[in-house]
N, C-alpha and C positions, 0 to 999 in steps of 0.2 A: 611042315604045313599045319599040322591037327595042333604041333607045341604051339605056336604062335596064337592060333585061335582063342584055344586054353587058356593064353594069359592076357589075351585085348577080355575074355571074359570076366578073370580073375582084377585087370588095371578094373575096367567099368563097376565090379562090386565093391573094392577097396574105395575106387571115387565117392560111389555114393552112399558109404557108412562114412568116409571123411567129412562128406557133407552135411548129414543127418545129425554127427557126434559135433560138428562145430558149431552145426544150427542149434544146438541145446543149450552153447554158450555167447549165443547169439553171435556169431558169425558167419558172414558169407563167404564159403569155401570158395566155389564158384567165381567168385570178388576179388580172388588173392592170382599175385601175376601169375601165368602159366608157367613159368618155370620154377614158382615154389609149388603150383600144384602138381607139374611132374616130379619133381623129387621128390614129394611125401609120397605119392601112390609108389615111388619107384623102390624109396625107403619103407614102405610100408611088406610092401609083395618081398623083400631083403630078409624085413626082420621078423615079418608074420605075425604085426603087430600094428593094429591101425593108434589105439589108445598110447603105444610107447611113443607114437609120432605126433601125436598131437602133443604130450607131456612134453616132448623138446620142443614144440614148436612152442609153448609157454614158459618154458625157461627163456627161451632165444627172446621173445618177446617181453619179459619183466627185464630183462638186461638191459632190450633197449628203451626199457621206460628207465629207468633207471638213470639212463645218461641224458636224460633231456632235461 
């Protein structure tokens, strides 16, 4: 019961530094479908790393500029 708590704490601070660090690049996390924004929070609380997930999520994204 207290684990689960712990980590709806832990998902809600990881959200809104994903959100603050994408609003910096002007994006609206917020914006993005709910199920990329559950995997980044879910990849983020994985790897202990908000910044490594935004860094892929800008790879993933020049890729697909790339093929347009």
């Amino acid at each position: 019961m207290f684990g689960r708590s712990k980590r709806s704490r832990q998902e809600k601070v990881i959200r809104e530094v994903l959100t603050a660090e994408f609003g910096k690049q002007g994006l609206d996390f917020e914006s993005f479908d709910p199920t990329i924004q559950r995997t980044m929070v879910i990849a983020a609380l994985a790897s202990g790393s908000v910044q490594e997930q935004i860094d892929a999520f800008a790879r993933v994204a020049a890729k697909i500029a790339e093929q347009d």
